[in-house]
C-alpha positions as CSV (number, residue, x, y, z in Angstrom):
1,X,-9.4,-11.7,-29.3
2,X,-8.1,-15.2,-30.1
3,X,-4.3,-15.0,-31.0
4,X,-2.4,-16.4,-34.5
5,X,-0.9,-19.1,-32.3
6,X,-4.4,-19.8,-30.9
7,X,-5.7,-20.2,-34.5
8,X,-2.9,-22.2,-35.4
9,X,-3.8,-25.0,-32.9
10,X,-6.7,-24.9,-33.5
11,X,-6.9,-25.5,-37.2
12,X,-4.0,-28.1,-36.8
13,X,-6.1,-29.7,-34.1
14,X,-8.9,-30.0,-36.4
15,X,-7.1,-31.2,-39.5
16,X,-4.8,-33.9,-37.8
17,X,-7.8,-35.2,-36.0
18,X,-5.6,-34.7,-32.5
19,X,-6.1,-33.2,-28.9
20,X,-5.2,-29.6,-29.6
21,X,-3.4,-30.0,-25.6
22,X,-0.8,-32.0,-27.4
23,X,-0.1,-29.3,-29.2
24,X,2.8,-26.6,-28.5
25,X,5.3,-24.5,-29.7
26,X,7.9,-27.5,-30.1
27,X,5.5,-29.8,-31.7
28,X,6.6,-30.6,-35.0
29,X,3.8,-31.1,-37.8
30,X,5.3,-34.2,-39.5
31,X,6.8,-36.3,-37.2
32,X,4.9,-35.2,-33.9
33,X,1.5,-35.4,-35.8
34,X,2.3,-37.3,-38.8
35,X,0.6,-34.5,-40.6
36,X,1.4,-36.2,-44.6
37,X,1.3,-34.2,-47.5
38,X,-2.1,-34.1,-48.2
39,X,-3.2,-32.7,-44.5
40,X,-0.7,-30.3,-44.8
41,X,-2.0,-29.0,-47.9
42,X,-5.2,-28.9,-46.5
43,X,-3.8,-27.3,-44.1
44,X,-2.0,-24.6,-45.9
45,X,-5.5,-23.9,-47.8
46,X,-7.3,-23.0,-44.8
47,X,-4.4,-20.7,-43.5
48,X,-4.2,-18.6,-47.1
49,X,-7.9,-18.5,-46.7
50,X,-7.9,-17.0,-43.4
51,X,-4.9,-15.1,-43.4
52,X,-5.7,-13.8,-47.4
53,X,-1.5,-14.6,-48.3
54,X,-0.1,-17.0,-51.1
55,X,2.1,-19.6,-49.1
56,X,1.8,-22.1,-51.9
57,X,3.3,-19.9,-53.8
58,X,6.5,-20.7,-52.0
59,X,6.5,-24.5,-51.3
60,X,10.2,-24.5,-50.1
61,X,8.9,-22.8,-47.0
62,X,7.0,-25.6,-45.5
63,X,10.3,-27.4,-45.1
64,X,11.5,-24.9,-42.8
65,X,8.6,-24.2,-41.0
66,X,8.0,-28.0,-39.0
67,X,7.1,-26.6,-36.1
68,X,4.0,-24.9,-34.6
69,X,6.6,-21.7,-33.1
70,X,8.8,-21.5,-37.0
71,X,5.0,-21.4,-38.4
72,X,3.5,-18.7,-36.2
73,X,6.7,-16.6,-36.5
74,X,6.3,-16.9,-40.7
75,X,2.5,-16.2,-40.0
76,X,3.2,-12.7,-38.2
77,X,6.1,-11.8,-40.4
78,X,3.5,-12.5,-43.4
79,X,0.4,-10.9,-42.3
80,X,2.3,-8.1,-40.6
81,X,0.8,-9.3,-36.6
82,X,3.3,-9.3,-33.9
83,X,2.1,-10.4,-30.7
C-alpha cells in the first residue's frame, strides 16, 4: 500500500512538472518548486478529490503548510491516517 507521503510526491511531482527524487520532507512548495498560485490550486483540487476533505475551505492553511512534511502531517491529522 502506497503511503500519504508517497501520494504526496507523487501528485507534486506531476503538477510541478519536477523529478519526484528532488522531492523530500524539507522541500518547500514555493520557493523549492516555484509551485505559483495556480499549481497549487491545482494542486489542492486533486488532494480534496482524493482525500474527500474541504482544504479550500481554509485558505489560511496553505501558508503554513510550505513544506512536503507540514502538508503530510495536516493530511493525516485531516483524513484521520497516521503512519
Amino acid at each position: 500500500m502506497i503511503s500519504i507521503y508517497e501520494e504526496v510526491v507523487i501528485m507534486i511531482a506531476t503538477i510541478a512538472k519536477v523529478d519526484k527524487n528532488r522531492i523530500n520532507e524539507k522541500t518547500n512548495l514555493f520557493e523549492d518548486l516555484d509551485m505559483d498560485s495556480l499549481i497549487i490550486l491545482d494542486f489542492v483540487n486533486q488532494m480534496e478529490e482524493r482525500w474527500d476533505f474541504k482544504l479550500s475551505a481554509h485558505p489560511e492553511l496553505l501558508d503554513e503548510m510550505e513544506t512536503v512534511e507540514s502538508l503530510v502531517a495536516y493530511l493525516q491529522y485531516e483524513i484521520g491516517g497516521v503512519e
